[in-house]
N, C-alpha and C positions, 0 to 999 in steps of 0.2 A: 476414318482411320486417323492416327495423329503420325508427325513425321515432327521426330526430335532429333536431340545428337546422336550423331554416331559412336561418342565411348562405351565401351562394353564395360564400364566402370561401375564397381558391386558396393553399396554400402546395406548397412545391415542394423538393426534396431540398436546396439552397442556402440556403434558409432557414433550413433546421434546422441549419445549418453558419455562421448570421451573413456569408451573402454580399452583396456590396452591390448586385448586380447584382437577386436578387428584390426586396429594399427599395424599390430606387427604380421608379418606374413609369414613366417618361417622361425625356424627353431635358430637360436644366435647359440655362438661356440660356448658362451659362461654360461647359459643356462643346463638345469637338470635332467636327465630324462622325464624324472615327476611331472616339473613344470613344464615339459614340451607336451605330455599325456595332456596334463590337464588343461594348455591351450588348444589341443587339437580337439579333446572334447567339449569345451565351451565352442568354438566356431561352429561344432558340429550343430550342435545347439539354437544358434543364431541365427535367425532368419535371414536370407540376403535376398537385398531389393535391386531391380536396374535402377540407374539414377533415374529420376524424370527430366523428360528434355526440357533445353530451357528456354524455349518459346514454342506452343501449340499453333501449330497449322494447318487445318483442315483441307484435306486433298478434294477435287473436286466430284460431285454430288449430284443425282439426279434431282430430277422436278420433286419424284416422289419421296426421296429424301432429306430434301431444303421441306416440303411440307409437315415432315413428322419432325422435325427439328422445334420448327416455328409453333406447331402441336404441341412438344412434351415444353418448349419455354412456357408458353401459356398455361398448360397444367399445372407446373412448378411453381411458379406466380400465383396464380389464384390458388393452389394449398398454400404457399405462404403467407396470403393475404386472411385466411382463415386462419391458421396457427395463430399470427399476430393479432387478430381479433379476441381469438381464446383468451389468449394470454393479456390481451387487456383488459377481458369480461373477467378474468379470474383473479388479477392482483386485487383489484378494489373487495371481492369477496373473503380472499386470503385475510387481507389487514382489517376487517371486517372478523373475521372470525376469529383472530388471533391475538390482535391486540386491544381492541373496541369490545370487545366479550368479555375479554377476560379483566381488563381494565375495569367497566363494569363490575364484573362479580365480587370482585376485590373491592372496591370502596361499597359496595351494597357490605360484602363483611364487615370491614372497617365500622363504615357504620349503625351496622347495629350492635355489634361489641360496643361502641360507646356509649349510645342510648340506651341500651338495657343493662345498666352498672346496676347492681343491687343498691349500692349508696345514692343513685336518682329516684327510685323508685316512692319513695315519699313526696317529691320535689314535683316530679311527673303525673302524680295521679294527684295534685292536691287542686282542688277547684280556685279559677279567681274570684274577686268578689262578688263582680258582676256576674256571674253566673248565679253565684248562689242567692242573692237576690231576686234574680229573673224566677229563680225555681220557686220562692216563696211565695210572687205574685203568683205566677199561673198555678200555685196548689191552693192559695186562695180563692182565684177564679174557678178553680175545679167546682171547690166546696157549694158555692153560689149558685155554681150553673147549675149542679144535683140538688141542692136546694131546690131551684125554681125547678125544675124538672118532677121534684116529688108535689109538689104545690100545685104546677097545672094536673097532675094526674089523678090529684085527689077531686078538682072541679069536675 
């Protein structure tokens, strides 16, 4: 059990938001009857909390109760220790998947929108020299080799 203060003092989720409605407690003589309806329906409204005390004290506790204590700390601990694992196995896969992908995919666009310009397309498929030289030799060598090839087949 916990043992707090003893004020029976009520706040209530509008309080904690500076509404005027929990402040004031009662209907003042300037106001309207409208406005007293419509305060006494908002409180109605309003959830009200006890305060919480303002130091927890724990009253004393059997053996079998300091046990389950020290139990559900431990439980709590090691799910948090797993949550925290999750969540470090997941960030690296998140920014992995979202920024590193797509980053990717985007410059793979990029550039092939540049490379495949209609206007490179002459530029791109034209051979360099040395290639087309290379080709003349080996279609020379072809020729040769079939040559000699019909030669030994006639022996």
């Amino acid at each position: 059990m916990i043992c707090g203060s003893s004020s029976k003092s009520k706040w209530g989720i509008s309080s904690i938001f500076g509404s005027k409605a929990s402040s004031s407690r009662g209907a003042t003589a300037t106001e309207s009857p409208k406005e007293t309806f419509h305060q006494a329906e908002h409180m109605a409204s309003t959830i009200q909390l006890r305060e919480p005390p303002s130091v927890l004290r724990p009253l004393e506790m059997s053996d079998n109760e300091a046990k389950e204590i020290i139990v559900t700390k431990l439980l709590v601990k090691s799910y948090f220790d797993i949550v925290r694992k999750k969540i470090q196995d997941s960030v690296p896969k998140a920014i992995m998947c979202f920024l590193v992908n797509y980053t990717k995919n985007e410059l793979h666009t990029t550039f092939m929108n540049k490379l495949y310009r209609e206007s490179l397309f002459d530029e791109l498929l034209q051979e360099q020299d040395e290639d087309v030289e290379r080709r003349k030799h080996v279609k020379e060598l072809l020729c040769i080799l079939r040559e000699a090839v019909k030669k030994l087949n006639e022996v």
